[in-house]
C-alpha positions in Angstrom: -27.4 43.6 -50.7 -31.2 45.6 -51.3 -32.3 41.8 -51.5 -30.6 40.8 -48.3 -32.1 43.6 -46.2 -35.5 43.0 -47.6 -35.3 39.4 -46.6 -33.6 40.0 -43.0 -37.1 42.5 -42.3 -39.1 39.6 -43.8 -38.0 36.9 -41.6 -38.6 39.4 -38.4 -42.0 40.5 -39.4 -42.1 35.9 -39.8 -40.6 35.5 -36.5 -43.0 38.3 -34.6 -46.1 36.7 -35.9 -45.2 33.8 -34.8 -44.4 34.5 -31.4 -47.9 35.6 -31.0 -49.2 31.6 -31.9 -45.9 30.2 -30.2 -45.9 28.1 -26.9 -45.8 30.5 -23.4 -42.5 28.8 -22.9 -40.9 30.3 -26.3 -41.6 33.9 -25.5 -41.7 36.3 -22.1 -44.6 34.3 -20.3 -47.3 36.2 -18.4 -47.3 33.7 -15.8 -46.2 34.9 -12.5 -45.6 31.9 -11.3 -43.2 30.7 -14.0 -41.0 33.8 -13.5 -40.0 32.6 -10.0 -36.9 31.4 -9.0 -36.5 27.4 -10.4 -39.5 28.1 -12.8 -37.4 29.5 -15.7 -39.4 28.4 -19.3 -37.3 25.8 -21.3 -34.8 26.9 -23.4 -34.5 30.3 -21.8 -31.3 31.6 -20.8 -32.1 31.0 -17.2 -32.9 27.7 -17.5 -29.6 27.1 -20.3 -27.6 29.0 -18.0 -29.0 26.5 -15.2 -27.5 23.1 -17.2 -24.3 24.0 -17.3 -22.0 21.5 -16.0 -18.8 23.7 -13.6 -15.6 22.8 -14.9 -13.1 20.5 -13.3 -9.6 20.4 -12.7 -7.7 17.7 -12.5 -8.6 14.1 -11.8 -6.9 13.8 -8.4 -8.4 17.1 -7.2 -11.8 15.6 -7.7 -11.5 12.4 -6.2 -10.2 14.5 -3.1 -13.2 16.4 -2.8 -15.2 13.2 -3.3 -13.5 11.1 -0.4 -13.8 14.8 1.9 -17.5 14.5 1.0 -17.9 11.1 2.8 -16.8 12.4 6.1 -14.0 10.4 6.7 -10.0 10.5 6.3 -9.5 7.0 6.0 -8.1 6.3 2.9 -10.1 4.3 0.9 -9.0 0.5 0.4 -8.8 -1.6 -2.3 -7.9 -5.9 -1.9 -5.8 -7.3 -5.0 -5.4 -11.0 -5.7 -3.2 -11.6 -8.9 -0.4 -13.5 -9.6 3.3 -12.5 -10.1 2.6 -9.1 -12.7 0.2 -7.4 -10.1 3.3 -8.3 -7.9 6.0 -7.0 -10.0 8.0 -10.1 -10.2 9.8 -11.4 -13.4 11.9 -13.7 -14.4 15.9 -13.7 -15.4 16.8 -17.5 -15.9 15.9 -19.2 -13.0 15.8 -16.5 -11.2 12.7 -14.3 -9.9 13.5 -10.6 -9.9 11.4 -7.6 -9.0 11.0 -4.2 -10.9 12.1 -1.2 -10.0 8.3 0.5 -9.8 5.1 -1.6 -9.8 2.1 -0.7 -11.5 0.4 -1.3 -8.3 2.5 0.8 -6.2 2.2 3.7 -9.0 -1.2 3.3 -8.9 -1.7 3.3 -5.1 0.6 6.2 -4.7 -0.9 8.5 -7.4 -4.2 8.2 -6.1 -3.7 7.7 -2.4 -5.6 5.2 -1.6 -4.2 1.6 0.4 -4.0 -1.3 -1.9 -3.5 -4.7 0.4 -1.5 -6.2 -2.9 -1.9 -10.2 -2.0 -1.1 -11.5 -5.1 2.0 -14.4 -5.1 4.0 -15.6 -7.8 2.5 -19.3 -9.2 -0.9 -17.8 -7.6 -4.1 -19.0 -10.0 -7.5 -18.6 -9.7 -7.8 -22.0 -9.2 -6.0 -22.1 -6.1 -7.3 -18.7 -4.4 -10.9 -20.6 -4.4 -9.6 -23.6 -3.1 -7.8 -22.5 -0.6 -10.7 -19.6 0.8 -9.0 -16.8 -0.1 -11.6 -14.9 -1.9 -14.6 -16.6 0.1 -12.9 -15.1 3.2 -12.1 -11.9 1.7 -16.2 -11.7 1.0 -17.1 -12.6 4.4 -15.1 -10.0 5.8 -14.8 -6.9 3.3 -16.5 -3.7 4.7 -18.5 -1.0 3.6 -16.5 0.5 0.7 -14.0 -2.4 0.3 -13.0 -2.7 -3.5 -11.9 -6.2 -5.1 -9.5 -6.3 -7.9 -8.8 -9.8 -9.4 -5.5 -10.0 -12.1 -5.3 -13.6 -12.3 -4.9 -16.1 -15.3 -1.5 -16.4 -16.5 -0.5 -19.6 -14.3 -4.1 -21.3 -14.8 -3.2 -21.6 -18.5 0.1 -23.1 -18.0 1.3 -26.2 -18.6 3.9 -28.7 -16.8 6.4 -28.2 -19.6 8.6 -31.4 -18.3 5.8 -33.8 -18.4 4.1 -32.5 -21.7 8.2 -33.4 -23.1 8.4 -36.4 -21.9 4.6 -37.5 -24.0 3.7 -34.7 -26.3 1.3 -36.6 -28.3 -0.7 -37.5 -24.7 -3.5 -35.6 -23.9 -2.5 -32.8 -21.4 -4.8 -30.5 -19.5 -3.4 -26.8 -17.9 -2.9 -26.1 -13.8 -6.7 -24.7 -14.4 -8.7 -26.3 -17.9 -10.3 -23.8 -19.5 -14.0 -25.3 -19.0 -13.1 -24.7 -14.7 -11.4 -21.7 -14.9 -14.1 -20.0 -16.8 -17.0 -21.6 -14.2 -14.6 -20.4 -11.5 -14.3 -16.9 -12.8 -18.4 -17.2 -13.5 -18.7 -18.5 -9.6 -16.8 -15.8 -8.3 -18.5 -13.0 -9.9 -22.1 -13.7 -8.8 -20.4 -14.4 -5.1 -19.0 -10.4 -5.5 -22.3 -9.4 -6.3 -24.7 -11.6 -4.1 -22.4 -10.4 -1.1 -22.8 -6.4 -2.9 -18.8 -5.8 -3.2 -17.4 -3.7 -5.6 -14.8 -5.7 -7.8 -12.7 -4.6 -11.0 -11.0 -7.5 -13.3 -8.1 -7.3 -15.6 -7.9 -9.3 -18.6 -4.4 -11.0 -19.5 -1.2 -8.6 -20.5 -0.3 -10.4 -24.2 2.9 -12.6 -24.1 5.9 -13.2 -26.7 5.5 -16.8 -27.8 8.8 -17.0 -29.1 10.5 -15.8 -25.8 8.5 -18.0 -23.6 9.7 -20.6 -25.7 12.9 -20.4 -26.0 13.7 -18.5 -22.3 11.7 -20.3 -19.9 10.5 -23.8 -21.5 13.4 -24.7 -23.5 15.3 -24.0 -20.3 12.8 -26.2 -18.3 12.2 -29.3 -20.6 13.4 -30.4 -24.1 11.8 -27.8 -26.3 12.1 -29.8 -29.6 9.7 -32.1 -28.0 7.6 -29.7 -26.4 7.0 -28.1 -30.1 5.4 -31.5 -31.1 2.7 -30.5 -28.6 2.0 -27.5 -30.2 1.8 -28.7 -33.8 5.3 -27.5 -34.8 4.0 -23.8 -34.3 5.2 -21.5 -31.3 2.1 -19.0 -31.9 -0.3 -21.3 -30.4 1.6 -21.0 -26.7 -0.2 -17.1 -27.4 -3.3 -18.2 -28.7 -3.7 -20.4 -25.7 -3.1 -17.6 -23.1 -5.3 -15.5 -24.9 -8.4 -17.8 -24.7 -7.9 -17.4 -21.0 -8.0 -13.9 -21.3 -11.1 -13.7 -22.9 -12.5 -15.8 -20.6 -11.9 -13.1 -18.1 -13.5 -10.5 -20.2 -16.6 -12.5 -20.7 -17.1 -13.1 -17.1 -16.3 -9.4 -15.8 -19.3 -7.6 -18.7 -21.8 -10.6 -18.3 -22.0 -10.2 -14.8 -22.0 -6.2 -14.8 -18.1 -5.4 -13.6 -15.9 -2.8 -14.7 -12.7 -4.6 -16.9 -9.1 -2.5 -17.2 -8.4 -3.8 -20.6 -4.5 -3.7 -20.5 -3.8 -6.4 -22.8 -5.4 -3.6 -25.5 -3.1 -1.2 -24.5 -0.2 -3.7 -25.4 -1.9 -5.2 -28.8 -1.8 -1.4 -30.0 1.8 -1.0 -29.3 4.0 -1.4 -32.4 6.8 -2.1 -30.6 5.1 -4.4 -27.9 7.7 -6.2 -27.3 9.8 -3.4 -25.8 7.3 -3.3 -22.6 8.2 -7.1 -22.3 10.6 -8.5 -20.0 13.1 -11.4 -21.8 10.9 -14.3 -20.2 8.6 -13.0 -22.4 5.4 -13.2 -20.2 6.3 -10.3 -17.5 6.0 -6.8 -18.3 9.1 -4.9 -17.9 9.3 -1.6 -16.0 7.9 0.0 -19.3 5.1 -2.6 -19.3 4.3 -1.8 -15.8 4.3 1.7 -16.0 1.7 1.5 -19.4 -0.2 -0.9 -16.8 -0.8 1.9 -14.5 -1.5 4.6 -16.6 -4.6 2.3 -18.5 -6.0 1.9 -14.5 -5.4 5.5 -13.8 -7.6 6.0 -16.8 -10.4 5.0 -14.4 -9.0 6.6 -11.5 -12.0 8.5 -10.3 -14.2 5.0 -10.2 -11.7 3.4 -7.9 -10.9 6.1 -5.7 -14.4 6.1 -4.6 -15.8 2.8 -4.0 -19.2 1.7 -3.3 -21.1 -1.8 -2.4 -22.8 -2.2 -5.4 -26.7 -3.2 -5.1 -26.6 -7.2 -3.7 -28.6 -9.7 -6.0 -30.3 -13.3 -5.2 
């Protein structure tokens, strides 16, 4: 202990000394002018006490006090194009059903902000450039208008009956993947060039083995469908999934934000469980995981900007 208080009144006599040589903005400064208010030396309490960040409460609360700021009570707007998920459609046989609560409505609601949901069941990229949809969206979107593109699923398919009746032929999707990707690519730098703010979502990961044997078996002879795929139902997944990359390329390369849901699926044990029987539409548990991955970015959508336009 004799040792230990020896020490402590060595290290202070160590610490005085040095002081003396130290920096003016390490010890009380004699500069008037540095004592004023916004002149406080760095690494002083004034100046620490002067970084620190205010607390915040919850999410929604500060996306309120973000839209006040902007002195308006418009709610702020977002535009969707997708294709049957973002719409909340599934199917039960040949039948097209719609959940109970859509991720899009949950997500609209818990925010409070108006989502224009145009997506449409068949709907692909594909045919939302060919028929102007997004072109006329971009000539007309106003200050603060958000895009958000959830497309994919029906550009990878197939026409089931005619790949039955020739599996061995050389068959091509509703979108190839070469078109969909410079599609996608085209899309992005029209967003940008225009100065819109736009969000992508990748592709929600399907059950092989339910697509299979619910919806193509019940559309064309399955047994001759297999042939196409090499005798092995995985590579219906594998397909979609290439698509779904795609999408995730073209969002980071051209500086967009991506909700990664199909993540928040893959990590699931039980992933089948937020699948509907079809095997390629989230059920009401699927939809509701949806929602809470977008509300995970909440405050960036609830506050749109037009990002800076490029040539």
């Amino acid at each position: 202990m004799h040792a230990a208080i020896c020490y402590d009144k060595e290290n202070k006599r160590t610490r005085a000394a040095a002081a003396k040589t130290a920096p003016s903005a390490y010890r009380k400064t004699a500069n008037p002018r540095a004592r004023k208010k916004g002149h406080a030396p760095h690494g002083s309490r004034a100046q620490k006490r002067k970084n620190v960040r205010p607390k915040r409460g919850k999410k929604e609360k500060t996306m309120q006090i973000r839209i006040a700021r902007t002195g308006t009570n418009a709610k702020e707007k977002a535009t969707l194009f997708g294709d049957s998920i973002p719409k909340g459609l599934y199917l039960e046989g040949n039948k097209v059903r719609r959940i109970g609560r859509c991720a899009v409505d949950t997500v609209a609601q818990t925010l409070g902000i108006e989502i224009e949901n145009r997506s449409a069941f068949g709907m692909t990229l594909a045919k939302c450039v060919e028929k102007g949809y997004i072109s006329d969206y971009i000539k007309n979107a106003g200050d603060g208008d958000v895009a958000v593109f959830s497309l994919g699923g029906n550009d990878c398919d197939y026409d089931w009956e005619k790949v039955a009746r020739d599996p061995f032929a050389y068959h091509t999707p509703r979108t190839p993947l070469p078109l969909f990707e410079e599609l996608l690519d085209d899309t992005a730098r029209a967003l940008k060039k225009a100065g819109i703010r736009a969000f992508f979502t990748n592709l929600t990961p399907i059950s092989s083995e339910r697509y299979f044997k619910n919806v193509i078996s019940a559309r064309a002879d399955g047994a001759e469908v297999m042939k196409f795929f090499a005798g092995d139902v995985t590579n219906i997944a594998r397909h979609q999934e290439s698509y779904s990359n795609a999408v995730t390329k073209a969002a980071l390369s051209n500086g967009f934000p991506l909700f990664d849901c199909r993540t928040e699926f893959l990590m699931k044990p039980d992933m089948l469980d937020f699948l509907s029987d079809d095997g390629i539409h989230p059920n009401q548990a699927g939809h509701d995981l949806i929602a809470e991955c977008i509300l995970r970015r909440a405050e960036s959508l609830s506050s749109p900007r037009r990002a800076e336009g490029t040539a």
